[in-house]
PDB file of N, CA, C, O and CB in Angstrom:
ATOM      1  N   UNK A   1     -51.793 155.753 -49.723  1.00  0.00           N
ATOM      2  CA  UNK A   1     -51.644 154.332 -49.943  1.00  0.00           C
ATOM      3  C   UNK A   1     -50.986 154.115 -51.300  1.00  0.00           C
ATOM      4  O   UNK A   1     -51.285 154.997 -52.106  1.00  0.00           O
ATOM      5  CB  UNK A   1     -53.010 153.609 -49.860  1.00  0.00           C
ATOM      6  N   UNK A   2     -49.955 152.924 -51.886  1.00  0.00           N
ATOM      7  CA  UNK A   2     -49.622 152.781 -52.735  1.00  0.00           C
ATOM      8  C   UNK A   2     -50.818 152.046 -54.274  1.00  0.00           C
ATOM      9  O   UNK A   2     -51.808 151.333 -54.106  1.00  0.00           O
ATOM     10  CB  UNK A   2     -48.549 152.207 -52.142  1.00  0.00           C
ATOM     11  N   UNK A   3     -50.444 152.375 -55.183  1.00  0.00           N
ATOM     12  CA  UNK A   3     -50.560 151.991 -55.847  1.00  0.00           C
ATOM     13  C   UNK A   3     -50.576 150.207 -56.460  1.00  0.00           C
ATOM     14  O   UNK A   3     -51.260 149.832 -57.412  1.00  0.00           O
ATOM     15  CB  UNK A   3     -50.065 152.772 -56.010  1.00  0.00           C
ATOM     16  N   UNK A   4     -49.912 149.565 -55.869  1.00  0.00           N
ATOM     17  CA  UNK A   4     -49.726 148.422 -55.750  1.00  0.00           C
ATOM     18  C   UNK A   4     -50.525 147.550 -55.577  1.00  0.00           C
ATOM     19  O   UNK A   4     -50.332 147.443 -54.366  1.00  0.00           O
ATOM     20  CB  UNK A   4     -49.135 148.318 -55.149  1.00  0.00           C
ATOM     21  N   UNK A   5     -51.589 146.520 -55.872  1.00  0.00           N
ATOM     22  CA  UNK A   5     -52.292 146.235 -55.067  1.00  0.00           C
ATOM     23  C   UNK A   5     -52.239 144.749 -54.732  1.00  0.00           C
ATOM     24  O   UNK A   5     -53.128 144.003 -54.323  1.00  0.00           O
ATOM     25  CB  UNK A   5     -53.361 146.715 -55.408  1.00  0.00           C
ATOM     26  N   UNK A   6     -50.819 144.495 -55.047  1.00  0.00           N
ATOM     27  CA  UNK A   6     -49.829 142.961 -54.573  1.00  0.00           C
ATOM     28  C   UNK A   6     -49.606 143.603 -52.876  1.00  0.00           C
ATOM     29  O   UNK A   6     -49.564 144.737 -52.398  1.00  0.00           O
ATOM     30  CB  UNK A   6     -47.694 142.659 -55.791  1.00  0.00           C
ATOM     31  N   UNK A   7     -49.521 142.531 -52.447  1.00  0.00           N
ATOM     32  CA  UNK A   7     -49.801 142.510 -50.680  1.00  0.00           C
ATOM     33  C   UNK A   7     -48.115 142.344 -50.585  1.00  0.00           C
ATOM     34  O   UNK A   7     -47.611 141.285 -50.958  1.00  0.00           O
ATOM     35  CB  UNK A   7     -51.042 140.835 -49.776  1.00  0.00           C
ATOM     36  N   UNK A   8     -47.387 143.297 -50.137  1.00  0.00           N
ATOM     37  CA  UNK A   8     -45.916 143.253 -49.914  1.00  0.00           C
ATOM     38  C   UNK A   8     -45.439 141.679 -49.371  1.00  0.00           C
ATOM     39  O   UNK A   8     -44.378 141.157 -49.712  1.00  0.00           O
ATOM     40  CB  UNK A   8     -45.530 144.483 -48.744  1.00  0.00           C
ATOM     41  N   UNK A   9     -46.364 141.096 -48.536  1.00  0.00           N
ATOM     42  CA  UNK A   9     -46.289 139.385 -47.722  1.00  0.00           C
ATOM     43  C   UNK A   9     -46.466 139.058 -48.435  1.00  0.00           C
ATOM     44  O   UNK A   9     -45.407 138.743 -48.978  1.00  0.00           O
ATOM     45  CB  UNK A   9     -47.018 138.644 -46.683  1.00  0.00           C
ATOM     46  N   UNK A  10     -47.460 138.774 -49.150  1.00  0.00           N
ATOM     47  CA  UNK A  10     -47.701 137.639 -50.397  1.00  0.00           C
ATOM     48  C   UNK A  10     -46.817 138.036 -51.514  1.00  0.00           C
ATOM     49  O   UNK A  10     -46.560 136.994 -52.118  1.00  0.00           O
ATOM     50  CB  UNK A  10     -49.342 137.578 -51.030  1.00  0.00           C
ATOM     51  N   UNK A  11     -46.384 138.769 -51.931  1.00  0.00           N
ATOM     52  CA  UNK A  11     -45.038 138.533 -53.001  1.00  0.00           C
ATOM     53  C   UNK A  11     -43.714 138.286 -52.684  1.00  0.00           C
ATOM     54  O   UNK A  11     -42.694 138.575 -53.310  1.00  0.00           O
ATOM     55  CB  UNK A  11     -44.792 139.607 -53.769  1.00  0.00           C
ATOM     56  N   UNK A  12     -43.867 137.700 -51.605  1.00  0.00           N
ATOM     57  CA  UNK A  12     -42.095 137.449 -51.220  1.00  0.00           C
ATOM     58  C   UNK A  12     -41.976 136.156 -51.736  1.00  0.00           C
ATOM     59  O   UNK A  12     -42.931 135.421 -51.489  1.00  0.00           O
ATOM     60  CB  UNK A  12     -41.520 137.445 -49.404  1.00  0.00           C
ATOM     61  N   UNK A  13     -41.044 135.676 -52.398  1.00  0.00           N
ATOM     62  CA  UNK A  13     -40.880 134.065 -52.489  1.00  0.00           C
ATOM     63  C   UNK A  13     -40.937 133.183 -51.277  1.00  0.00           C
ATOM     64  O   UNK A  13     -40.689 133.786 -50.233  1.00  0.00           O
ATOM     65  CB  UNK A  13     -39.573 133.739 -53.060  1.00  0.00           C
ATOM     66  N   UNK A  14     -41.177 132.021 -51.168  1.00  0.00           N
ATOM     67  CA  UNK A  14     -41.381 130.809 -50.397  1.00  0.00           C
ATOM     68  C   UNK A  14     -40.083 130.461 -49.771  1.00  0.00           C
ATOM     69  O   UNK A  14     -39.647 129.420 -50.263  1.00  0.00           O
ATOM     70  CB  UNK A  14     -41.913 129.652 -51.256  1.00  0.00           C
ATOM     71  N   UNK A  15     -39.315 130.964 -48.860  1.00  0.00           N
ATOM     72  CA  UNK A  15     -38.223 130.534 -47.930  1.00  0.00           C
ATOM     73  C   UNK A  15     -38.166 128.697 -48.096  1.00  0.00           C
ATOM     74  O   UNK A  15     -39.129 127.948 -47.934  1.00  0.00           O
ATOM     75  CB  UNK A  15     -38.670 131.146 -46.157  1.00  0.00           C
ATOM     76  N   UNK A  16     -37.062 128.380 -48.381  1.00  0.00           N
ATOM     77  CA  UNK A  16     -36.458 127.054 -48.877  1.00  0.00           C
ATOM     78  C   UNK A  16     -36.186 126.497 -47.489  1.00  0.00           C
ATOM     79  O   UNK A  16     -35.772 127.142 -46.526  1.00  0.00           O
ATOM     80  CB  UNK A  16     -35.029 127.168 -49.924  1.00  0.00           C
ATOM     81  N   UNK A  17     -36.573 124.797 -47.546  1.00  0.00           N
ATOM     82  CA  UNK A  17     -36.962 124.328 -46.733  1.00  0.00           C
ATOM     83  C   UNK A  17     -35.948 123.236 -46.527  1.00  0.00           C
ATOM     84  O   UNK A  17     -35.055 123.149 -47.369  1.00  0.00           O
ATOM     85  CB  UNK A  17     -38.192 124.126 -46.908  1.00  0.00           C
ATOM     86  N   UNK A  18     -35.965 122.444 -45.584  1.00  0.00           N
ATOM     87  CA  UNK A  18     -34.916 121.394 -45.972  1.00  0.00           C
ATOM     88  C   UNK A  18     -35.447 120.444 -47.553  1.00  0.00           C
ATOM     89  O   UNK A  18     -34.685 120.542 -48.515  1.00  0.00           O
ATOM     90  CB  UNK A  18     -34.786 120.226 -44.432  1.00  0.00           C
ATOM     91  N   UNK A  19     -36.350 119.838 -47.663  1.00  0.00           N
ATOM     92  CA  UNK A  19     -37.103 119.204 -48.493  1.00  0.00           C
ATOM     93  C   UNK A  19     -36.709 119.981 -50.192  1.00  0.00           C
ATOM     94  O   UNK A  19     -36.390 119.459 -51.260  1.00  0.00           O
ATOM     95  CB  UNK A  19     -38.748 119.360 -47.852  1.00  0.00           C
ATOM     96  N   UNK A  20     -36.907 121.346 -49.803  1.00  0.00           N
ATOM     97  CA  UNK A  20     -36.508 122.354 -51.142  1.00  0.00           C
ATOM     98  C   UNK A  20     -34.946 122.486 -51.435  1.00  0.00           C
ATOM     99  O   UNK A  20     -34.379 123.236 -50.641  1.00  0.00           O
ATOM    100  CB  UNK A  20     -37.055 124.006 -50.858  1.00  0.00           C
ATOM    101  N   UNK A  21     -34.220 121.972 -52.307  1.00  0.00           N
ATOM    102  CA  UNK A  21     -32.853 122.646 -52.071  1.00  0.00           C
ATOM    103  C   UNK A  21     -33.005 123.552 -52.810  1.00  0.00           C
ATOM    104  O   UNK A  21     -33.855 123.545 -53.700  1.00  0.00           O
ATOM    105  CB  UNK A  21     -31.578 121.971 -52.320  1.00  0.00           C
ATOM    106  N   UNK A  22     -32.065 124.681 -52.539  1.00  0.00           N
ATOM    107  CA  UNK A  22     -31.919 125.603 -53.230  1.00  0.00           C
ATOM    108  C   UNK A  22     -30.730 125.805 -54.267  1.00  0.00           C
ATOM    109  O   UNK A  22     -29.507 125.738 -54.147  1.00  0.00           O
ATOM    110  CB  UNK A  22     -32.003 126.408 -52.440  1.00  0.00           C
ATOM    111  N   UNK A  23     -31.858 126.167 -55.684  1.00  0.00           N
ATOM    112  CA  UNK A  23     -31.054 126.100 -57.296  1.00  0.00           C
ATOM    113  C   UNK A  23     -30.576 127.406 -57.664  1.00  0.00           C
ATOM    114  O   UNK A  23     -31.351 128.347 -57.833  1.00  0.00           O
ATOM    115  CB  UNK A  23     -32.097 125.633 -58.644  1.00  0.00           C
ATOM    116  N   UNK A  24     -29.058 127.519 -57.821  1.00  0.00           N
ATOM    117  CA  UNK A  24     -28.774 128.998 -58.110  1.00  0.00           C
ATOM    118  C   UNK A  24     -29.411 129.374 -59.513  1.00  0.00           C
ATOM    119  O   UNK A  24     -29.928 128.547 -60.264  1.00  0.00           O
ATOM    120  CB  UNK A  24     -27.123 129.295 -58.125  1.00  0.00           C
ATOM    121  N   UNK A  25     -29.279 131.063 -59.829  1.00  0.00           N
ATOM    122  CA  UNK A  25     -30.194 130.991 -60.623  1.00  0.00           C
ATOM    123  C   UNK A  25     -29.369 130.326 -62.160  1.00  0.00           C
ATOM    124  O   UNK A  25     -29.740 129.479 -62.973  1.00  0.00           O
ATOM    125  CB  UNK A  25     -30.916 132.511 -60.632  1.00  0.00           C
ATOM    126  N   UNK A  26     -27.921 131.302 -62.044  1.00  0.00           N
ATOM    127  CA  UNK A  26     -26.971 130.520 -63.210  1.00  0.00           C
ATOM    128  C   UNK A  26     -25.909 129.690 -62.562  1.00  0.00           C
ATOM    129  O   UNK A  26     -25.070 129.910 -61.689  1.00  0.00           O
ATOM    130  CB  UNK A  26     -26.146 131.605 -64.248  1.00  0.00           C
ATOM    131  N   UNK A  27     -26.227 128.696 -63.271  1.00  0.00           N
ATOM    132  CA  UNK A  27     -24.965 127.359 -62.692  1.00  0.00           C
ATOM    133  C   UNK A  27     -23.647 127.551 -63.643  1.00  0.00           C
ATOM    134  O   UNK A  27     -23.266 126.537 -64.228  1.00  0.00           O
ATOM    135  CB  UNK A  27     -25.638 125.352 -63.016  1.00  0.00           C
ATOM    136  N   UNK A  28     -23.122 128.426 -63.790  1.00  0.00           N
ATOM    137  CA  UNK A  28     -22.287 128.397 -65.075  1.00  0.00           C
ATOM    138  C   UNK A  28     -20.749 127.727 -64.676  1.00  0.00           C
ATOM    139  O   UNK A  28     -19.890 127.240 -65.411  1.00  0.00           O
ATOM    140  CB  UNK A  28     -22.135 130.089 -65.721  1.00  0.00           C
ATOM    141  N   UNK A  29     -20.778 127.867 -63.587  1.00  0.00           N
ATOM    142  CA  UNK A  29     -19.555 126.975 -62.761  1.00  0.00           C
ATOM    143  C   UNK A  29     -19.460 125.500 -63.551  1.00  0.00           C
ATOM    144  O   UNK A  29     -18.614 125.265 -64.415  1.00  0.00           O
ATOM    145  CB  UNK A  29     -20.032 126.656 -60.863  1.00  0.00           C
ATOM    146  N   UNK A  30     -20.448 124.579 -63.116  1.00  0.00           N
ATOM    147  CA  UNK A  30     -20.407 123.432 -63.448  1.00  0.00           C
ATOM    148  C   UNK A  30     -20.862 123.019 -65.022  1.00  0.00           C
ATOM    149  O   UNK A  30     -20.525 121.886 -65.366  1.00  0.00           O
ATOM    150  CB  UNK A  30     -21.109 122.877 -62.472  1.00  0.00           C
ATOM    151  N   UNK A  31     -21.655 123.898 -66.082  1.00  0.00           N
ATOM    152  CA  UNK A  31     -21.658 123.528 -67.666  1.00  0.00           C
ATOM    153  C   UNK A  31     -21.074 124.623 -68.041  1.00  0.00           C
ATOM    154  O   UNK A  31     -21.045 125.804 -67.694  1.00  0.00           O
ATOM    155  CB  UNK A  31     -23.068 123.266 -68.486  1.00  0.00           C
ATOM    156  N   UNK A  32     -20.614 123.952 -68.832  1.00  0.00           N
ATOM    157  CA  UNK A  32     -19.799 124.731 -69.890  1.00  0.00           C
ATOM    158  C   UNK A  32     -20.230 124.790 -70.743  1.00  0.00           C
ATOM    159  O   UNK A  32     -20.667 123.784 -71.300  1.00  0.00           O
ATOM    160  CB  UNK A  32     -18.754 124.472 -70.254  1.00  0.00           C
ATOM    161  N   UNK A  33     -20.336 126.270 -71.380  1.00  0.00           N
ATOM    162  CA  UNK A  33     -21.546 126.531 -72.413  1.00  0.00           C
ATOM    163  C   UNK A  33     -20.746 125.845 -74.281  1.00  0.00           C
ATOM    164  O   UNK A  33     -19.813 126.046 -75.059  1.00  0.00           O
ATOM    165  CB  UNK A  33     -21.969 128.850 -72.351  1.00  0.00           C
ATOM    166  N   UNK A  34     -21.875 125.060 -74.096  1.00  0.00           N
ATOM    167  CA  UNK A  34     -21.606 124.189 -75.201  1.00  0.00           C
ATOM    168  C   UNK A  34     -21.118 124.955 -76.944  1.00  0.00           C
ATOM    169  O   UNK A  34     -20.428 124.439 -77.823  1.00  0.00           O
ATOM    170  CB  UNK A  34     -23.096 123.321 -75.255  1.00  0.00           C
ATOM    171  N   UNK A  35     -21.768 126.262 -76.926  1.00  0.00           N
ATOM    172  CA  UNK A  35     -20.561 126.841 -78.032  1.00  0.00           C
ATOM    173  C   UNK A  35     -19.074 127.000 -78.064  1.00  0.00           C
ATOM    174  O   UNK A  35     -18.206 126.812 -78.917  1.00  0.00           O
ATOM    175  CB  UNK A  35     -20.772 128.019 -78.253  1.00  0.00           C
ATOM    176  N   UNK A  36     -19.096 127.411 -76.834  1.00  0.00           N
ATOM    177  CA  UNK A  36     -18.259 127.731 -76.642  1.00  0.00           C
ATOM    178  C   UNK A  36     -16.841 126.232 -76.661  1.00  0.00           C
ATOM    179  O   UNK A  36     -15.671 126.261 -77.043  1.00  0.00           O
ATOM    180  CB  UNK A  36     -18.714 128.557 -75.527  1.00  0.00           C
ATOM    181  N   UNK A  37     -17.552 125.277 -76.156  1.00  0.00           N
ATOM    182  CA  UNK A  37     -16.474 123.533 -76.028  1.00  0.00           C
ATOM    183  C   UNK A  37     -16.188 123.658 -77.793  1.00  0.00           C
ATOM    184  O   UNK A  37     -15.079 123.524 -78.310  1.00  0.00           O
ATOM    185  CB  UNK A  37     -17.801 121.346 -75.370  1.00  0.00           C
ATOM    186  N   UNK A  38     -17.548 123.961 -78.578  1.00  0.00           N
ATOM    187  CA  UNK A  38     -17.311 123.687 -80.196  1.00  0.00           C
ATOM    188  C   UNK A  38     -16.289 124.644 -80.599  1.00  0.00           C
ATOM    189  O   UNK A  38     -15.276 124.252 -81.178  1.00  0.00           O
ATOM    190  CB  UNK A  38     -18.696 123.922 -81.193  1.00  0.00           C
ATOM    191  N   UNK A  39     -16.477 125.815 -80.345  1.00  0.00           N
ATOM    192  CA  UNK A  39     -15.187 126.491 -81.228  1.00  0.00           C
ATOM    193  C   UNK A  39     -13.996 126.255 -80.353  1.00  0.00           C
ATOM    194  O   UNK A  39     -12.810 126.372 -80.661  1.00  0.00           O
ATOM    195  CB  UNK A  39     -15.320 128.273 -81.556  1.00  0.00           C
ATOM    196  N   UNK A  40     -14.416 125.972 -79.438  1.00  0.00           N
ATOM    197  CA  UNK A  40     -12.355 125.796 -79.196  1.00  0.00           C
ATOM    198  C   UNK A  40     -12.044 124.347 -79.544  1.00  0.00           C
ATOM    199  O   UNK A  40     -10.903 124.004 -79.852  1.00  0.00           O
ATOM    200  CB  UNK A  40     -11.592 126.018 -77.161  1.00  0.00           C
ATOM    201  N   UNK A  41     -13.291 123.317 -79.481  1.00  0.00           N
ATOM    202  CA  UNK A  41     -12.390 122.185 -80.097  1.00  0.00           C
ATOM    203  C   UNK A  41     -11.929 122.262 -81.764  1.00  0.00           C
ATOM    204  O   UNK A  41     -10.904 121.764 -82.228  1.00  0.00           O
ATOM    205  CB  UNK A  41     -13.256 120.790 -79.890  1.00  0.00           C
ATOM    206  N   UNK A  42     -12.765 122.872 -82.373  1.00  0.00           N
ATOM    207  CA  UNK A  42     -12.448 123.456 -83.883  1.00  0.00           C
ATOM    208  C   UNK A  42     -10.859 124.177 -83.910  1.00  0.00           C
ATOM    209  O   UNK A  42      -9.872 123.803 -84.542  1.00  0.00           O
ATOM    210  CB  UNK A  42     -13.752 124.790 -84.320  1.00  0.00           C
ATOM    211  N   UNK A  43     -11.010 125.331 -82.993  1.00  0.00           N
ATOM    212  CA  UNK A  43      -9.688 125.698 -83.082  1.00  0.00           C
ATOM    213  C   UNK A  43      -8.561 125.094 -82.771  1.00  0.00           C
ATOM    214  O   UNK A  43      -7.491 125.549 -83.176  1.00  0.00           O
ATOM    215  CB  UNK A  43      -9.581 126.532 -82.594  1.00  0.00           C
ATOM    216  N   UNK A  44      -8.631 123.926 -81.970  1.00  0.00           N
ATOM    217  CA  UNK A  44      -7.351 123.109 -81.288  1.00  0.00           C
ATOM    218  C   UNK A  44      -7.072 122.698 -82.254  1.00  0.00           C
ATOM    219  O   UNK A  44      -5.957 122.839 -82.756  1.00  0.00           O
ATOM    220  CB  UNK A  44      -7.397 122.035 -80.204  1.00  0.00           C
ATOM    221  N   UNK A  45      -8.441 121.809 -82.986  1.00  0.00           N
ATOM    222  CA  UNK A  45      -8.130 120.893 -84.731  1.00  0.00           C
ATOM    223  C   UNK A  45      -7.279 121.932 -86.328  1.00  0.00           C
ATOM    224  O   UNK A  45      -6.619 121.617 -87.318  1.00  0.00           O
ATOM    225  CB  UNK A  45     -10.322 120.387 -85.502  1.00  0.00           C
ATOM    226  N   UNK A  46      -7.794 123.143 -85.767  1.00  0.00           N
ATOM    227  CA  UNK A  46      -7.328 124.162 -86.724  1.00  0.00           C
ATOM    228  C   UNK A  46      -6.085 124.478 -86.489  1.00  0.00           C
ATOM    229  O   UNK A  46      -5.443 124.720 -87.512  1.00  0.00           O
ATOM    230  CB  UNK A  46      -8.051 125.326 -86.743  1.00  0.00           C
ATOM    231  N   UNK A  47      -5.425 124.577 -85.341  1.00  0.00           N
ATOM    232  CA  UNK A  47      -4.094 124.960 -84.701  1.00  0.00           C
ATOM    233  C   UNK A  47      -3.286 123.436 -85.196  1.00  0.00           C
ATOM    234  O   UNK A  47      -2.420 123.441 -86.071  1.00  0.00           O
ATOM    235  CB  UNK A  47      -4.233 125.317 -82.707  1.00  0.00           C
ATOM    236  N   UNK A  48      -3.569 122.630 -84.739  1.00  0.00           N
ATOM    237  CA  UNK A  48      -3.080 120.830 -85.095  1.00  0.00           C
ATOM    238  C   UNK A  48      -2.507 121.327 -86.491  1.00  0.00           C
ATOM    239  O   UNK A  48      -1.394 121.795 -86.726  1.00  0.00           O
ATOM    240  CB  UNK A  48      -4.680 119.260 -85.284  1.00  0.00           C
ATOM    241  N   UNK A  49      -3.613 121.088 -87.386  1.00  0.00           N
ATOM    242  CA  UNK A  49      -3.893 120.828 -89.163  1.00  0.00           C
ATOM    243  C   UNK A  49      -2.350 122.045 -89.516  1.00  0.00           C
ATOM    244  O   UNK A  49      -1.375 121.709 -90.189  1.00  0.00           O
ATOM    245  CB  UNK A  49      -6.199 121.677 -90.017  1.00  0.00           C
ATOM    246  N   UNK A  50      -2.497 123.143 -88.989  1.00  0.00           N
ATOM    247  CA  UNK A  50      -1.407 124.288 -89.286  1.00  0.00           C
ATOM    248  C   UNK A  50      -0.201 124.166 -88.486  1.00  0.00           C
ATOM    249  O   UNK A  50       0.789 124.837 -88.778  1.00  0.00           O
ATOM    250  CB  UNK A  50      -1.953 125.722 -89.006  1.00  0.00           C
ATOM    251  N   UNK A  51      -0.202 123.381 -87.518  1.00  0.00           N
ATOM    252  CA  UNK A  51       1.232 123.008 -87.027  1.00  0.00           C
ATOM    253  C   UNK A  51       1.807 121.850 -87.819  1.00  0.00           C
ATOM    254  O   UNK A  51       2.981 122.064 -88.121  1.00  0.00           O
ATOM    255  CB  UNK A  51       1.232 122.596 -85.478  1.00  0.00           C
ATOM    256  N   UNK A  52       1.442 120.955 -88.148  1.00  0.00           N
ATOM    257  CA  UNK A  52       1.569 119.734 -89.214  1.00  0.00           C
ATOM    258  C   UNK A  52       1.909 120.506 -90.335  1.00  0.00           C
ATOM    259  O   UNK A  52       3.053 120.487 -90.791  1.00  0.00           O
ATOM    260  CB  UNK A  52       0.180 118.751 -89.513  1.00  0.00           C
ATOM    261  N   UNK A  53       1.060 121.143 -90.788  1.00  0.00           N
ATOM    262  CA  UNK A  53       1.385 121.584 -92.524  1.00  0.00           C
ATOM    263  C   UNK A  53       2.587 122.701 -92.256  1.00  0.00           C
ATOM    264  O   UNK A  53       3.421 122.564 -93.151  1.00  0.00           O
ATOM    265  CB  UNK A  53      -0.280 122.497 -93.558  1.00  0.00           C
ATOM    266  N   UNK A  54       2.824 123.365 -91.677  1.00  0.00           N
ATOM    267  CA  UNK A  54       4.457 124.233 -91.197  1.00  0.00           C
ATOM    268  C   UNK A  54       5.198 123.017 -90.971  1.00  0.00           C
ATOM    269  O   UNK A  54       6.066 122.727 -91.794  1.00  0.00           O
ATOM    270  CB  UNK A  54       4.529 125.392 -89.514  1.00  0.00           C
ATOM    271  N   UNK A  55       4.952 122.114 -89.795  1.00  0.00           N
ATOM    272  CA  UNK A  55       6.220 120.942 -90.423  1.00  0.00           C
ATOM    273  C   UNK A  55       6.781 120.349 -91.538  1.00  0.00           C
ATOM    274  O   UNK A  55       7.929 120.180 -91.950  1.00  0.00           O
ATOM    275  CB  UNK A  55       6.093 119.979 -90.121  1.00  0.00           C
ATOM    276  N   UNK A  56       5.201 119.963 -92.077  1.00  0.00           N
ATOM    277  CA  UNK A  56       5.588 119.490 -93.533  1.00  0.00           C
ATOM    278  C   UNK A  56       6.230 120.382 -94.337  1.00  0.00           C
ATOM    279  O   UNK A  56       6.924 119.792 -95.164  1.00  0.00           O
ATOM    280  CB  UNK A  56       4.483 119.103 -94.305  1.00  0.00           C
ATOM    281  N   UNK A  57       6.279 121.653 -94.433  1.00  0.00           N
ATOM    282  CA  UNK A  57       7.173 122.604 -95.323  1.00  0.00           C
ATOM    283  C   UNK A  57       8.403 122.812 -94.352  1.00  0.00           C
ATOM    284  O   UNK A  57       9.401 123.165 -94.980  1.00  0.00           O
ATOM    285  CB  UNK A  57       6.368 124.176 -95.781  1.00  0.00           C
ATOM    286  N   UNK A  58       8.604 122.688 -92.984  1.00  0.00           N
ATOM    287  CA  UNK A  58      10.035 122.670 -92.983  1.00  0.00           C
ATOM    288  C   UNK A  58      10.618 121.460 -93.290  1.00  0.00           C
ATOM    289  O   UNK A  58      11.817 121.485 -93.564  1.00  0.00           O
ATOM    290  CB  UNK A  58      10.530 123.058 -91.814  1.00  0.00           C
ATOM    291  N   UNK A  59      10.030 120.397 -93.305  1.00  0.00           N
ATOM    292  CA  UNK A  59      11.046 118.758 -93.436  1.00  0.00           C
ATOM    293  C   UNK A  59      10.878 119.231 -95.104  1.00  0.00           C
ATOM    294  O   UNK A  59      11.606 120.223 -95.149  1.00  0.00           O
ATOM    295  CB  UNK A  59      10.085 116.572 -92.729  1.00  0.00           C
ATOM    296  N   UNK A  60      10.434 119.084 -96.173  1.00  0.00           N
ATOM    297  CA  UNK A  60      10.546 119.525 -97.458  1.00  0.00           C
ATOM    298  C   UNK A  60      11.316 120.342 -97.864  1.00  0.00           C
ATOM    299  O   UNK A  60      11.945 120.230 -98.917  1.00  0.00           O
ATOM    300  CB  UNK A  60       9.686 119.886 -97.823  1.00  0.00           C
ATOM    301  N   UNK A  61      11.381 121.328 -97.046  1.00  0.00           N
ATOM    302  CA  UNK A  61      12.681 122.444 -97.347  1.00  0.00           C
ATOM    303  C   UNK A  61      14.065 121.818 -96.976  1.00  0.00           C
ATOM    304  O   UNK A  61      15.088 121.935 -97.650  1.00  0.00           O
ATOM    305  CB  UNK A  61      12.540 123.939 -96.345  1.00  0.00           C
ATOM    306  N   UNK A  62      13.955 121.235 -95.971  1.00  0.00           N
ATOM    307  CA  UNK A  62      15.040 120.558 -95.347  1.00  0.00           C
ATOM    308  C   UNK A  62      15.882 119.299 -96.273  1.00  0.00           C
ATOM    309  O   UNK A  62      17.078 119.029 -96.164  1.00  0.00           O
ATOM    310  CB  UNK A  62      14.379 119.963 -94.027  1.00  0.00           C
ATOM    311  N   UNK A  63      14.671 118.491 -97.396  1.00  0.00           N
ATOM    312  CA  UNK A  63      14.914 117.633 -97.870  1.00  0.00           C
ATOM    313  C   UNK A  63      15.283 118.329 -99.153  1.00  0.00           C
ATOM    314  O   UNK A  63      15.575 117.447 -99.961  1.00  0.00           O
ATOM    315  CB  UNK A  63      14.020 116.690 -97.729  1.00  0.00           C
ATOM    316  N   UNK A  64      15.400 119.541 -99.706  1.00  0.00           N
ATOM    317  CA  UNK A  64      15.786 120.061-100.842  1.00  0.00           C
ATOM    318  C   UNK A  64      17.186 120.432-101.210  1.00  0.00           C
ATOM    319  O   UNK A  64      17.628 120.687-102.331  1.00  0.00           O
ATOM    320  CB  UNK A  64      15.114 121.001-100.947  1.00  0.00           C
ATOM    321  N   UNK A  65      18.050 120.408 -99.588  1.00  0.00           N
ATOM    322  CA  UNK A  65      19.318 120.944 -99.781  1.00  0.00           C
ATOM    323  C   UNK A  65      20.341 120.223-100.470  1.00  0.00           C
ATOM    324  O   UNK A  65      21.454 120.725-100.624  1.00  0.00           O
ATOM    325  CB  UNK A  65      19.782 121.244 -98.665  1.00  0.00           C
TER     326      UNK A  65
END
């Protein structure tokens, strides 16, 4: 006899019912893990700020000739 003395029937989970819907365990489809939204909106603002300031030194260079 095993060692076990959980009843193989009684540890099965509860079969989902109509009433039960069934919740996957990770939903990662539908949220988007919220560090992840922060550093890339940081980086879009960081990419912006450094495309602007390279313009501003080419129109300045441009205005020196």
């Amino acid at each position: 006899m095993s060692d076990n003395p959980v009843d193989p029937a009684a540890a099965r989970e509860p079969e989902a019912t109509a009433e039960t819907p069934v919740k996957p365990v990770m939903d990662e489809e539908r949220n988007f893990p919220r560090g992840l939204a922060i550093r890339l909106f940081a980086y879009l603002v960081a990419g912006h700020v450094l495309a602007g300031f390279l313009y501003l030194l080419f129109e300045a260079g441009a205005q020196g000739r």
